[in-house]
C-alpha positions in Angstrom: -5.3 -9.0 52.3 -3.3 -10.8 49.8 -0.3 -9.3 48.0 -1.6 -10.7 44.2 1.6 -8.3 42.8 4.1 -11.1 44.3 3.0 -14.2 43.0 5.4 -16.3 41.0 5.9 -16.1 37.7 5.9 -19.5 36.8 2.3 -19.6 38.8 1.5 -16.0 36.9 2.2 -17.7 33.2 0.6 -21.0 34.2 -3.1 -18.4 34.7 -2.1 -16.8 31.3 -2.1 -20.1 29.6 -5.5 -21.0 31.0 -6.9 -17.5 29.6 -9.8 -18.4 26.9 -9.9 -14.4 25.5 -8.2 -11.4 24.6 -10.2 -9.4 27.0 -9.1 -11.1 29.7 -5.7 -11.1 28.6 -6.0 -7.0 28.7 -7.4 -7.3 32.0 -4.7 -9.8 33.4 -1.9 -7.4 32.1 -3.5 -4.2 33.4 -3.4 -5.4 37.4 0.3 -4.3 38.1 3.7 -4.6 36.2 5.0 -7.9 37.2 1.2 -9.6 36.1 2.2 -7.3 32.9 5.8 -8.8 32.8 4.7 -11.9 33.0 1.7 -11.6 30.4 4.7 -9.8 27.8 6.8 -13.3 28.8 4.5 -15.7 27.8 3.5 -13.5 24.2 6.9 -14.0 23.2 6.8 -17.6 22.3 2.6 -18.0 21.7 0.2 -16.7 20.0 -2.8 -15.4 21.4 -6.3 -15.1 19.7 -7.6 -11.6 19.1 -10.1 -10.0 16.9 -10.0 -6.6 16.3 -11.7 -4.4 18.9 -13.2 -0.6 18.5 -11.3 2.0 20.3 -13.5 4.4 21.3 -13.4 8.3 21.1 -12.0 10.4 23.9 -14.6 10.9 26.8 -14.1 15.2 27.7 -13.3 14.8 31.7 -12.4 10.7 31.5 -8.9 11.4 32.6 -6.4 8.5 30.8 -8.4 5.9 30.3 -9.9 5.2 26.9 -12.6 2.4 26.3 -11.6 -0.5 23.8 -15.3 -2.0 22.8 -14.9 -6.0 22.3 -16.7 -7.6 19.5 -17.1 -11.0 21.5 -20.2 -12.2 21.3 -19.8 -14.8 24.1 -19.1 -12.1 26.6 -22.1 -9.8 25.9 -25.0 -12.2 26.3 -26.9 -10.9 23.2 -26.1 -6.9 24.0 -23.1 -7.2 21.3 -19.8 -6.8 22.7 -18.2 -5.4 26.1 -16.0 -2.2 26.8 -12.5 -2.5 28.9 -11.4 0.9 30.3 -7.9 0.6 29.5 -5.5 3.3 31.3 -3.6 4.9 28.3 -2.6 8.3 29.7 -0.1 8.3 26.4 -3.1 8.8 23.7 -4.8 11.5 26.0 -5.5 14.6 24.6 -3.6 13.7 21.0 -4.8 12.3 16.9 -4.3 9.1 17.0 -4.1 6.1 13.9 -3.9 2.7 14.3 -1.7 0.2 12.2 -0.4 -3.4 12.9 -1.7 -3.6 16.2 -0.1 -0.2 16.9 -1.3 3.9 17.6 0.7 6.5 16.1 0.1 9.7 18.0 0.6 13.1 17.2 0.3 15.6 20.0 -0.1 19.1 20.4 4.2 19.7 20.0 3.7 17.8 17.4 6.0 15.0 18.4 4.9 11.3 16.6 5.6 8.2 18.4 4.1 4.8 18.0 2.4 3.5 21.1 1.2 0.2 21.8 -2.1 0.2 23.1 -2.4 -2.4 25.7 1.7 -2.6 26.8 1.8 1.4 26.9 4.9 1.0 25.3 6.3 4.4 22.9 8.9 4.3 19.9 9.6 8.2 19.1 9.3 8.7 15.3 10.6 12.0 14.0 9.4 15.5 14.6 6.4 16.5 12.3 9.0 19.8 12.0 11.2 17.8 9.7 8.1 17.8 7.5 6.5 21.6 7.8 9.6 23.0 9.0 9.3 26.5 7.1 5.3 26.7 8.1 6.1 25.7 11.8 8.5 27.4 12.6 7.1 30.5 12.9 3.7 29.5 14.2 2.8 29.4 17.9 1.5 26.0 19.3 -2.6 26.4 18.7 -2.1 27.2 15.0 1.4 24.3 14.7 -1.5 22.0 16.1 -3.8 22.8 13.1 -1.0 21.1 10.9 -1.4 17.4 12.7 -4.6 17.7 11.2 -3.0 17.6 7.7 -1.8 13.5 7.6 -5.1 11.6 6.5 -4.0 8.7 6.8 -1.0 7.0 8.6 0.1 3.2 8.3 2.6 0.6 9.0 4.4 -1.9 6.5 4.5 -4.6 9.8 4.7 -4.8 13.1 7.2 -3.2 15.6 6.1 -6.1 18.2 7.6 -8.6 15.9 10.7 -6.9 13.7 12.5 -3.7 13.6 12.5 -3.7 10.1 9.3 -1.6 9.0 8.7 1.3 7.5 6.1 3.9 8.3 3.9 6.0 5.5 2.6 9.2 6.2 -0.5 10.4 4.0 -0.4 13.9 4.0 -1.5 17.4 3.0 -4.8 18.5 0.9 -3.1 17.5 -2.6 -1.3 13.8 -2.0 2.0 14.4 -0.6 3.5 11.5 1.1 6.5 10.7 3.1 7.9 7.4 5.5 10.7 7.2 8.2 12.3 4.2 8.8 13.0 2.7 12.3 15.6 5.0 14.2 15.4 8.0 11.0 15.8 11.5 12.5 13.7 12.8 10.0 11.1 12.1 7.6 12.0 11.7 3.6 9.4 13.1 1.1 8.5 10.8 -1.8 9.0 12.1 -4.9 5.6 12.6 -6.8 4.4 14.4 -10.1 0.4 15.0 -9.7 -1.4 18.2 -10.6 -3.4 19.9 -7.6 -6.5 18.7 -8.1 -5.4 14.9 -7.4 -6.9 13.7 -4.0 -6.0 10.5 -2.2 -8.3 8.7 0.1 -6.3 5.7 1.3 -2.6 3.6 1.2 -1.8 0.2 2.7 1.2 -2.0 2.0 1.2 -4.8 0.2 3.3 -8.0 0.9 2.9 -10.0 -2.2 5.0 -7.8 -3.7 7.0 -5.8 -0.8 5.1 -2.1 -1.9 2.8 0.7 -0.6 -0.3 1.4 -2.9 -2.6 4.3 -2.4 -5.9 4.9 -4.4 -7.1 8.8 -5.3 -10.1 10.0 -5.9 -10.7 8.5 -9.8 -10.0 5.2 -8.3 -6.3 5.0 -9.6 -4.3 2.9 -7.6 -0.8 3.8 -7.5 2.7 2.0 -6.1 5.6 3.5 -4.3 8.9 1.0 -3.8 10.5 2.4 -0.4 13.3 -0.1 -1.0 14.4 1.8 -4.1 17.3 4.9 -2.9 15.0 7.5 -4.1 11.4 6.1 -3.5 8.5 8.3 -5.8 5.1 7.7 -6.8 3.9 6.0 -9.8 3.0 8.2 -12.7 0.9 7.3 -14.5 -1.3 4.7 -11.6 -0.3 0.7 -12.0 -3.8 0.5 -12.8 -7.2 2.7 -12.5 -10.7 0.7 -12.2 -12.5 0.4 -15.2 -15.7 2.9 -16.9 -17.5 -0.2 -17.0 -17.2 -0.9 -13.2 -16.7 2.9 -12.0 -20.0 4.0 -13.5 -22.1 2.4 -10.1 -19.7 4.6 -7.7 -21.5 7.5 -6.4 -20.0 11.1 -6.7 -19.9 11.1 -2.7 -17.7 8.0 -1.8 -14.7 7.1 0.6 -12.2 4.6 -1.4 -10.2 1.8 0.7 -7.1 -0.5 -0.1 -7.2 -4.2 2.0 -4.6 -6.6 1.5 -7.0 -10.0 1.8 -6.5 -13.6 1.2 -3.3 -12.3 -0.9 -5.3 -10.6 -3.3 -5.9 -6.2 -3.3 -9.0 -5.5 -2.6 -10.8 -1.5 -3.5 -13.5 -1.0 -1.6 -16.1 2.1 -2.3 -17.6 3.4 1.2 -21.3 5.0 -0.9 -22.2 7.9 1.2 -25.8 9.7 1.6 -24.8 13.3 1.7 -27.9 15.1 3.2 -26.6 18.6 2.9 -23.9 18.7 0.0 -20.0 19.8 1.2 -19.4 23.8 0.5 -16.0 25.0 0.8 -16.2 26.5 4.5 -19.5 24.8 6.1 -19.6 21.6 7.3 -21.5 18.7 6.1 -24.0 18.7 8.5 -25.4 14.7 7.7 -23.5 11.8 6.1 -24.8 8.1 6.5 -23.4 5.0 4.7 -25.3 3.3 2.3 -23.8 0.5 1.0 -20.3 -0.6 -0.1 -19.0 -1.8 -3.4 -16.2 -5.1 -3.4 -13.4 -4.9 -6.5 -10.2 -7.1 -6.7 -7.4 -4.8 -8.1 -6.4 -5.7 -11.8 -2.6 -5.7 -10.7 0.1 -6.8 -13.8 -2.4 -6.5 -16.0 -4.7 -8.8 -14.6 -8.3 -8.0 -14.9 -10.4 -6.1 -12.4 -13.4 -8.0 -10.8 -16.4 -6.6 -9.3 -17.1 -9.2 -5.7 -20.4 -9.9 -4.3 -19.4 -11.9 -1.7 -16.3 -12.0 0.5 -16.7 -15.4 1.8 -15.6 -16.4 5.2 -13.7 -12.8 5.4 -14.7 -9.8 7.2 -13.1 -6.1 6.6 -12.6 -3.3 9.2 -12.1 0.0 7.5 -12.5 3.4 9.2 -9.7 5.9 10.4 -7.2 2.9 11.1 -5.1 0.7 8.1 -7.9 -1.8 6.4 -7.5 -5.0 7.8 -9.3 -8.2 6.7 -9.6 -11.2 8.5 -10.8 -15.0 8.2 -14.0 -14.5 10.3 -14.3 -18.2 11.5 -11.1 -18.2 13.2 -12.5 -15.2 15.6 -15.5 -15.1 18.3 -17.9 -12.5 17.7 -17.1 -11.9 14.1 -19.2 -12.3 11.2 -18.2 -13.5 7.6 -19.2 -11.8 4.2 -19.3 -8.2 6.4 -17.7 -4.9 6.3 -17.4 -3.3 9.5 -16.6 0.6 9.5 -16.2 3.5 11.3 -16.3 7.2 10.8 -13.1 8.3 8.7 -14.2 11.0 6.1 -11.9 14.0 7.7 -15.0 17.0 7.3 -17.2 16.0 9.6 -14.5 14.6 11.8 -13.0 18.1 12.0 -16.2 20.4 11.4 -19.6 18.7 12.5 -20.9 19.4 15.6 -20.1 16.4 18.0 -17.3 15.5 15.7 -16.2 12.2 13.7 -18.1 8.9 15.1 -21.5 9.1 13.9 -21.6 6.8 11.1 -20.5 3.4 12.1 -22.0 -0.2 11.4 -21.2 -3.5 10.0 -22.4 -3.9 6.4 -24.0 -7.4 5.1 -22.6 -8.1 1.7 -25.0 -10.7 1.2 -28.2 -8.3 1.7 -27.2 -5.0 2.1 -28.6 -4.3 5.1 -26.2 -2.1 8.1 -26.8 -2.7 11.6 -24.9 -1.2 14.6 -21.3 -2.0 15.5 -21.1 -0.3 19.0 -24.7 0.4 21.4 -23.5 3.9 22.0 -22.7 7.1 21.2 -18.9 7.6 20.4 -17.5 10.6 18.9 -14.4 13.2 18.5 -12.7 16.0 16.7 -9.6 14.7 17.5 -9.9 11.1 17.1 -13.0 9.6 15.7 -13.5 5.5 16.9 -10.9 3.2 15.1 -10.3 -0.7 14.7 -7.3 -2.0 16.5 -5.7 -5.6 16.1 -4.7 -6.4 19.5 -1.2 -7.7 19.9 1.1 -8.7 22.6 3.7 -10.6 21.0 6.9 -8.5 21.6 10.5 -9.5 20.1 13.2 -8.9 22.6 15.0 -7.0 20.1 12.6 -4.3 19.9 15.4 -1.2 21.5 14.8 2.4 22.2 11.2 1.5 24.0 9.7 3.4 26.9 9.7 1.6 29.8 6.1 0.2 31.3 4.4 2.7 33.7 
Protein backbone atom coordinates (compact mmCIF):
# COMPACT_ATOMS: atom_id res chain seq x y z
CA UNK A 1 0.00 0.00 0.00
CA UNK A 2 1.21 3.40 -0.73
CA UNK A 3 2.69 5.68 1.92
CA UNK A 4 0.37 9.02 0.65
CA UNK A 5 1.99 10.76 4.09
CA UNK A 6 5.51 11.02 2.13
CA UNK A 7 4.71 12.59 -0.90
CA UNK A 8 6.63 15.72 -1.87
CA UNK A 9 5.65 18.84 -1.04
CA UNK A 10 6.09 20.52 -4.09
CA UNK A 11 3.84 17.47 -5.65
CA UNK A 12 1.40 17.96 -2.37
CA UNK A 13 0.93 21.97 -3.26
CA UNK A 14 0.79 21.34 -6.99
CA UNK A 15 -2.95 18.99 -5.83
CA UNK A 16 -3.86 22.02 -3.60
CA UNK A 17 -3.71 24.31 -6.40
CA UNK A 18 -5.85 22.13 -8.53
CA UNK A 19 -8.56 22.01 -5.64
CA UNK A 20 -12.04 23.65 -7.02
CA UNK A 21 -13.65 23.84 -3.22
CA UNK A 22 -13.33 24.59 0.30
CA UNK A 23 -14.59 21.16 1.25
CA UNK A 24 -12.03 19.55 -0.32
CA UNK A 25 -9.53 21.80 0.93
CA UNK A 26 -10.84 20.51 4.67
CA UNK A 27 -10.58 17.12 3.44
CA UNK A 28 -7.05 17.44 1.85
CA UNK A 29 -5.68 18.97 5.21
CA UNK A 30 -7.37 16.46 7.52
CA UNK A 31 -5.33 13.22 5.85
CA UNK A 32 -2.07 13.57 8.04
CA UNK A 33 0.15 16.55 9.18
CA UNK A 34 2.51 16.99 6.33
CA UNK A 35 -0.86 17.05 3.64
CA UNK A 36 -1.81 19.66 6.58
CA UNK A 37 1.64 21.41 6.33
CA UNK A 38 1.62 21.60 3.07
CA UNK A 39 -2.17 22.88 2.63
CA UNK A 40 -1.08 25.84 5.68
CA UNK A 41 2.02 26.49 2.96
CA UNK A 42 0.18 27.17 0.12
CA UNK A 43 -2.70 29.55 2.23
CA UNK A 44 0.05 31.73 3.09
CA UNK A 45 0.46 33.39 -0.20
CA UNK A 46 -3.39 32.59 -1.93
CA UNK A 47 -6.46 32.95 -1.27
CA UNK A 48 -8.85 30.31 -1.18
CA UNK A 49 -12.67 30.56 -1.92
CA UNK A 50 -14.97 29.74 0.99
CA UNK A 51 -18.51 30.44 1.99
CA UNK A 52 -19.51 30.21 5.23
CA UNK A 53 -20.53 26.70 6.39
CA UNK A 54 -22.95 25.64 9.52
CA UNK A 55 -21.22 24.05 12.34
CA UNK A 56 -23.30 21.75 13.74
CA UNK A 57 -24.31 20.96 17.40
CA UNK A 58 -22.48 18.46 19.51
CA UNK A 59 -23.68 14.81 18.75
CA UNK A 60 -23.99 13.04 22.79
CA UNK A 61 -21.54 9.80 22.22
CA UNK A 62 -19.82 11.38 18.69
CA UNK A 63 -16.40 11.42 20.35
CA UNK A 64 -14.27 14.65 18.68
CA UNK A 65 -15.53 15.05 15.65
CA UNK A 66 -18.07 17.79 15.03
CA UNK A 67 -19.97 18.06 11.49
CA UNK A 68 -19.41 21.34 9.47
CA UNK A 69 -22.61 21.36 6.98
CA UNK A 70 -21.46 22.93 3.40
CA UNK A 71 -23.82 25.22 1.69
CA UNK A 72 -22.49 24.14 -1.83
CA UNK A 73 -24.95 23.50 -3.98
CA UNK A 74 -22.82 21.74 -6.65
CA UNK A 75 -21.84 19.11 -4.22
CA UNK A 76 -25.30 18.08 -2.95
CA UNK A 77 -27.14 17.29 -6.26
CA UNK A 78 -30.35 19.10 -5.28
CA UNK A 79 -30.35 17.67 -1.34
CA UNK A 80 -28.82 21.24 -0.32
CA UNK A 81 -25.45 21.05 0.99
CA UNK A 82 -23.00 18.18 2.39
CA UNK A 83 -21.60 17.51 6.03
CA UNK A 84 -17.54 16.93 6.61
CA UNK A 85 -16.88 15.23 10.07
CA UNK A 86 -14.13 17.27 11.02
CA UNK A 87 -11.90 15.81 14.10
CA UNK A 88 -11.86 18.78 16.62
CA UNK A 89 -11.29 17.06 19.90
CA UNK A 90 -10.49 20.89 21.15
CA UNK A 91 -14.40 22.12 21.03
CA UNK A 92 -15.56 18.79 22.63
CA UNK A 93 -17.59 19.02 25.52
CA UNK A 94 -17.13 23.21 25.73
CA UNK A 95 -19.51 26.81 24.62
CA UNK A 96 -18.25 27.71 21.76
CA UNK A 97 -18.52 31.27 19.44
CA UNK A 98 -17.37 31.87 16.19
CA UNK A 99 -15.65 35.15 14.94
CA UNK A 100 -13.33 35.91 11.83
CA UNK A 101 -13.01 32.47 10.82
CA UNK A 102 -12.23 31.53 14.44
CA UNK A 103 -13.99 29.47 17.81
CA UNK A 104 -13.54 30.92 21.08
CA UNK A 105 -14.07 28.18 23.61
CA UNK A 106 -14.93 28.25 27.07
CA UNK A 107 -14.65 24.96 28.95
CA UNK A 108 -15.72 23.65 32.02
CA UNK A 109 -12.23 25.33 34.04
CA UNK A 110 -13.25 27.99 32.48
CA UNK A 111 -10.18 28.63 30.53
CA UNK A 112 -10.88 30.76 26.86
CA UNK A 113 -8.75 30.12 23.96
CA UNK A 114 -9.37 30.80 20.41
CA UNK A 115 -9.24 27.77 18.24
CA UNK A 116 -9.13 27.51 14.63
CA UNK A 117 -11.50 25.15 13.40
CA UNK A 118 -10.11 23.38 10.53
CA UNK A 119 -6.02 23.85 11.57
CA UNK A 120 -6.85 22.81 15.28
CA UNK A 121 -4.70 25.48 16.19
CA UNK A 122 -5.32 27.24 20.06
CA UNK A 123 -4.32 30.93 21.24
CA UNK A 124 -5.00 30.89 25.27
CA UNK A 125 -6.88 34.09 26.11
CA UNK A 126 -7.14 34.96 29.81
CA UNK A 127 -8.84 33.11 32.53
CA UNK A 128 -12.72 33.91 32.79
CA UNK A 129 -11.38 34.25 36.77
CA UNK A 130 -9.88 37.63 35.98
CA UNK A 131 -13.49 38.51 35.17
CA UNK A 132 -15.76 36.72 38.18
CA UNK A 133 -12.89 36.35 40.33
CA UNK A 134 -14.83 37.14 43.77
CA UNK A 135 -17.97 34.78 42.54
CA UNK A 136 -15.49 31.93 41.31
CA UNK A 137 -13.52 31.69 43.62
CA UNK A 138 -15.37 30.14 46.10
CA UNK A 139 -17.53 27.96 43.81
CA UNK A 140 -16.85 24.36 42.98
CA UNK A 141 -16.55 23.49 39.16
CA UNK A 142 -20.41 22.45 38.26
CA UNK A 143 -21.69 25.76 39.66
CA UNK A 144 -18.07 28.06 38.12
CA UNK A 145 -19.46 26.26 34.80
CA UNK A 146 -22.88 28.02 35.20
CA UNK A 147 -20.89 31.45 34.83
CA UNK A 148 -19.59 30.52 31.05
CA UNK A 149 -23.03 30.68 30.41
CA UNK A 150 -23.10 34.39 31.24
CA UNK A 151 -21.08 35.99 27.86
CA UNK A 152 -23.87 36.32 25.15
CA UNK A 153 -22.04 37.09 22.72
CA UNK A 154 -18.29 36.92 21.92
CA UNK A 155 -16.44 38.57 18.76
CA UNK A 156 -13.27 39.44 17.11
CA UNK A 157 -12.08 42.94 15.64
CA UNK A 158 -10.06 40.69 12.77
CA UNK A 159 -8.38 37.84 12.25
CA UNK A 160 -5.60 36.03 14.22
CA UNK A 161 -4.80 34.05 10.85
CA UNK A 162 -3.72 37.27 9.28
CA UNK A 163 -2.38 39.88 12.18
CA UNK A 164 -1.64 39.84 15.83
CA UNK A 165 -3.11 43.05 16.27
CA UNK A 166 -6.91 42.33 17.28
CA UNK A 167 -8.74 42.75 19.95
CA UNK A 168 -11.40 40.45 21.46
CA UNK A 169 -15.01 41.74 23.01
CA UNK A 170 -16.70 39.86 25.49
CA UNK A 171 -20.58 40.50 25.85
CA UNK A 172 -21.34 39.59 29.18
CA UNK A 173 -23.65 39.22 32.25
CA UNK A 174 -27.74 39.75 32.42
CA UNK A 175 -27.33 43.69 32.52
CA UNK A 176 -24.64 44.78 29.53
CA UNK A 177 -21.30 44.49 31.07
CA UNK A 178 -18.55 44.24 28.56
CA UNK A 179 -14.91 43.69 28.56
CA UNK A 180 -11.82 42.77 25.71
CA UNK A 181 -8.26 41.41 26.00
CA UNK A 182 -5.83 42.16 23.67
CA UNK A 183 -3.42 39.62 22.04
CA UNK A 184 -0.90 38.28 24.84
CA UNK A 185 -3.19 40.31 27.96
CA UNK A 186 -3.09 38.25 31.19
CA UNK A 187 -6.24 39.42 32.05
CA UNK A 188 -9.39 40.89 30.82
CA UNK A 189 -10.12 44.88 31.26
CA UNK A 190 -13.74 45.89 32.02
CA UNK A 191 -15.21 48.71 29.99
CA UNK A 192 -16.37 51.35 31.73
CA UNK A 193 -20.23 51.76 31.31
CA UNK A 194 -23.09 53.94 33.09
CA UNK A 195 -26.56 52.03 32.18
CA UNK A 196 -29.40 51.40 34.75
CA UNK A 197 -30.31 47.52 35.27
CA UNK A 198 -32.95 47.21 33.14
CA UNK A 199 -30.75 47.90 29.89
CA UNK A 200 -30.32 44.64 27.83
CA UNK A 201 -27.99 44.07 24.88
CA UNK A 202 -28.56 41.63 22.19
CA UNK A 203 -25.55 41.96 19.93
CA UNK A 204 -21.88 43.90 19.20
CA UNK A 205 -19.63 43.71 16.12
CA UNK A 206 -16.73 45.94 15.05
CA UNK A 207 -16.83 48.25 12.74
CA UNK A 208 -13.83 49.11 10.35
CA UNK A 209 -15.00 52.25 8.73
CA UNK A 210 -14.27 53.88 11.65
CA UNK A 211 -11.87 51.44 13.85
CA UNK A 212 -14.91 50.89 16.78
CA UNK A 213 -17.12 48.20 18.49
CA UNK A 214 -20.96 49.00 18.36
CA UNK A 215 -23.52 47.01 20.26
CA UNK A 216 -27.33 47.49 20.02
CA UNK A 217 -29.78 46.95 23.41
CA UNK A 218 -32.98 46.11 23.52
CA UNK A 219 -34.70 49.75 22.43
CA UNK A 220 -32.63 49.49 19.38
CA UNK A 221 -29.92 51.97 20.65
CA UNK A 222 -26.82 51.44 19.11
CA UNK A 223 -23.86 52.35 21.03
CA UNK A 224 -19.81 52.73 20.39
CA UNK A 225 -16.88 51.84 22.47
CA UNK A 226 -13.15 53.13 21.15
CA UNK A 227 -10.77 50.29 22.64
CA UNK A 228 -7.86 52.48 21.25
CA UNK A 229 -8.71 55.11 23.82
CA UNK A 230 -6.42 54.28 27.51
CA UNK A 231 -9.64 53.90 29.28
CA UNK A 232 -12.15 52.48 26.76
CA UNK A 233 -16.19 53.03 28.11
CA UNK A 234 -19.41 52.88 26.56
CA UNK A 235 -21.30 55.57 24.97
CA UNK A 236 -23.84 57.25 27.05
CA UNK A 237 -26.19 58.46 25.77
CA UNK A 238 -26.27 55.60 22.26
CA UNK A 239 -24.49 57.32 18.91
CA UNK A 240 -27.86 56.91 17.71
CA UNK A 241 -31.29 54.89 18.55
CA UNK A 242 -33.72 53.83 15.48
CA UNK A 243 -36.44 55.98 15.01
CA UNK A 244 -40.53 55.79 16.48
CA UNK A 245 -41.34 56.03 12.96
CA UNK A 246 -39.39 52.87 11.92
CA UNK A 247 -39.38 51.03 15.52
CA UNK A 248 -43.22 50.99 15.64
CA UNK A 249 -43.26 47.54 12.97
CA UNK A 250 -40.73 45.73 15.53
CA UNK A 251 -42.57 43.15 17.54
CA UNK A 252 -42.24 43.07 21.38
CA UNK A 253 -40.49 39.51 20.92
CA UNK A 254 -37.39 40.29 18.65
CA UNK A 255 -33.59 39.32 18.49
CA UNK A 256 -31.56 42.68 17.32
CA UNK A 257 -28.26 42.13 14.98
CA UNK A 258 -25.30 44.50 14.02
CA UNK A 259 -23.55 43.52 10.27
CA UNK A 260 -20.89 45.46 8.95
CA UNK A 261 -21.99 45.22 4.96
CA UNK A 262 -20.87 46.80 1.83
CA UNK A 263 -19.20 49.49 4.30
CA UNK A 264 -22.45 50.59 5.60
CA UNK A 265 -24.07 49.29 9.51
CA UNK A 266 -26.72 47.37 9.04
CA UNK A 267 -29.66 46.57 12.26
CA UNK A 268 -31.34 43.72 11.64
CA UNK A 269 -34.75 42.72 13.71
CA UNK A 270 -34.92 38.73 14.02
CA UNK A 271 -39.40 38.94 14.54
CA UNK A 272 -40.06 36.02 16.67
CA UNK A 273 -43.54 33.86 17.07
CA UNK A 274 -43.58 33.30 20.77
CA UNK A 275 -46.08 30.36 21.24
CA UNK A 276 -45.96 30.23 25.04
CA UNK A 277 -44.83 33.75 26.35
CA UNK A 278 -41.23 33.82 28.54
CA UNK A 279 -42.00 33.63 32.53
CA UNK A 280 -39.14 34.27 34.81
CA UNK A 281 -38.27 30.49 35.64
CA UNK A 282 -40.02 28.28 32.76
CA UNK A 283 -38.80 28.03 29.55
CA UNK A 284 -40.23 29.06 26.36
CA UNK A 285 -41.42 26.03 25.30
CA UNK A 286 -41.96 27.24 21.14
CA UNK A 287 -40.18 30.07 19.31
CA UNK A 288 -40.24 30.24 15.34
CA UNK A 289 -38.98 33.05 13.10
CA UNK A 290 -41.18 35.05 11.19
CA UNK A 291 -39.70 37.44 9.23
CA UNK A 292 -36.78 39.96 9.54
CA UNK A 293 -36.73 43.61 9.21
CA UNK A 294 -33.45 45.43 7.11
CA UNK A 295 -32.28 49.17 8.62
CA UNK A 296 -28.98 51.07 7.63
CA UNK A 297 -27.78 52.72 10.93
CA UNK A 298 -28.12 56.66 10.92
CA UNK A 299 -24.33 56.96 12.03
CA UNK A 300 -23.00 61.02 12.22
CA UNK A 301 -26.16 62.07 12.01
CA UNK A 302 -27.02 60.52 8.85
CA UNK A 303 -30.53 59.28 8.52
CA UNK A 304 -31.83 55.80 9.27
CA UNK A 305 -33.34 53.84 6.28
CA UNK A 306 -35.62 51.09 6.37
CA UNK A 307 -34.12 48.27 3.29
CA UNK A 308 -36.27 45.98 1.32
CA UNK A 309 -33.78 44.47 -0.53
CA UNK A 310 -30.15 43.63 0.17
CA UNK A 311 -29.14 43.14 -3.36
CA UNK A 312 -26.54 40.70 -4.34
CA UNK A 313 -25.64 40.32 -0.33
CA UNK A 314 -26.53 37.58 1.87
CA UNK A 315 -26.32 37.73 5.92
CA UNK A 316 -25.56 34.93 8.36
CA UNK A 317 -26.63 35.74 11.87
CA UNK A 318 -27.12 33.25 14.67
CA UNK A 319 -24.80 32.54 17.79
CA UNK A 320 -21.60 33.58 15.76
CA UNK A 321 -20.48 37.52 14.78
CA UNK A 322 -22.98 38.65 11.71
CA UNK A 323 -21.26 38.39 8.67
CA UNK A 324 -22.43 39.57 5.21
CA UNK A 325 -21.17 38.55 2.11
CA UNK A 326 -21.44 39.34 -1.83
CA UNK A 327 -23.47 36.13 -2.65
CA UNK A 328 -22.29 35.94 -6.40
CA UNK A 329 -18.82 35.46 -5.58
CA UNK A 330 -19.76 32.10 -3.50
CA UNK A 331 -21.35 28.62 -4.76
CA UNK A 332 -24.40 27.65 -3.04
CA UNK A 333 -25.24 30.98 -1.73
CA UNK A 334 -28.18 32.97 -2.42
CA UNK A 335 -28.53 36.87 -2.85
CA UNK A 336 -31.22 39.17 -1.16
CA UNK A 337 -31.33 36.27 1.93
CA UNK A 338 -30.81 36.11 5.53
CA UNK A 339 -29.63 32.94 6.77
CA UNK A 340 -29.99 32.26 10.69
CA UNK A 341 -29.56 30.08 13.30
CA UNK A 342 -30.84 29.50 16.78
CA UNK A 343 -29.11 32.25 19.17
CA UNK A 344 -31.86 33.54 21.55
CA UNK A 345 -30.01 32.22 24.95
CA UNK A 346 -33.60 30.74 26.86
CA UNK A 347 -34.30 28.14 24.90
CA UNK A 348 -30.66 27.43 24.21
CA UNK A 349 -30.14 26.91 27.91
CA UNK A 350 -33.83 25.73 29.09
CA UNK A 351 -35.95 24.02 26.21
CA UNK A 352 -35.95 20.56 25.99
CA UNK A 353 -33.48 19.38 23.21
CA UNK A 354 -31.74 22.70 23.57
CA UNK A 355 -30.79 25.69 21.07
CA UNK A 356 -31.06 24.63 17.20
CA UNK A 357 -34.59 24.38 16.42
CA UNK A 358 -35.23 27.53 14.66
CA UNK A 359 -32.99 27.83 11.64
CA UNK A 360 -33.65 28.82 7.87
CA UNK A 361 -32.72 31.23 5.21
CA UNK A 362 -35.12 34.08 4.87
CA UNK A 363 -36.15 35.57 1.25
CA UNK A 364 -36.17 39.33 1.49
CA UNK A 365 -37.78 39.62 -1.65
CA UNK A 366 -41.02 37.43 -0.50
CA UNK A 367 -40.87 36.58 2.86
CA UNK A 368 -41.01 33.21 2.62
CA UNK A 369 -38.23 30.78 5.10
CA UNK A 370 -37.09 27.57 3.91
CA UNK A 371 -34.64 25.14 5.61
CA UNK A 372 -30.92 25.80 5.96
CA UNK A 373 -29.73 22.36 7.09
CA UNK A 374 -32.07 18.71 6.26
CA UNK A 375 -31.66 17.72 9.87
CA UNK A 376 -32.12 17.89 13.24
CA UNK A 377 -29.21 19.88 15.07
CA UNK A 378 -29.42 21.00 18.55
CA UNK A 379 -27.52 21.74 21.98
CA UNK A 380 -27.52 23.33 25.46
CA UNK A 381 -24.09 23.98 25.14
CA UNK A 382 -23.57 25.14 21.70
CA UNK A 383 -26.51 25.73 19.47
CA UNK A 384 -25.44 25.48 15.33
CA UNK A 385 -23.28 28.55 14.28
CA UNK A 386 -21.94 30.07 10.84
CA UNK A 387 -18.24 29.87 10.44
CA UNK A 388 -16.10 31.62 7.61
CA UNK A 389 -13.63 29.10 6.75
CA UNK A 390 -10.05 30.39 6.66
CA UNK A 391 -6.69 28.95 6.20
CA UNK A 392 -4.55 31.78 5.50
CA UNK A 393 -2.07 31.83 8.39
CA UNK A 394 0.71 34.74 8.82
CA UNK A 395 3.93 33.28 9.95
CA UNK A 396 4.02 35.72 12.66
CA UNK A 397 1.11 34.36 14.47
CA UNK A 398 3.43 33.13 18.10
CA UNK A 399 2.32 31.38 21.19
CA UNK A 400 0.12 28.71 18.87
CA UNK A 401 -0.46 25.13 19.80
CA UNK A 402 1.20 22.94 17.71
CA UNK A 403 -0.94 20.64 15.02
CA UNK A 404 -2.09 17.26 16.54
Amino acid sequence: MADWSSLHHDLLVLIVRRIPLYDDFIAFGGVCQSWRFSLKQYSTSQRIPKTPCLMLAEKEGSSYLRGFFSLNLSLSKGIGGMTRQVLLPQAYGKMCFSSQGWLITIGKNLRIKLLHPFLRLQIKLPHMRTLFQQEIKYLDEPKAWSYASFFDKIVLSASPSETSDYVVMAMYGAFGKFAFCRHGDKSWTKIRTKFLLCEYFFDAVYYNNDNKFYCVDNRGGVFACDIRSPDPWLTDPPVTILPEELAHRISNAAIFYLVESSGTLLLVSQQLDLLVPPVWGVGINEYWTKGFIVFEVGLDGREWKELKSLDNRALFLGHNSSISVEAFDFSGCSPNCIYFTDSFDDPTNMVHGGGGRDMGIYNMLDGSIQPCYPGQSRSNITPPMWVVPSLRMTNSLPKVAPLL
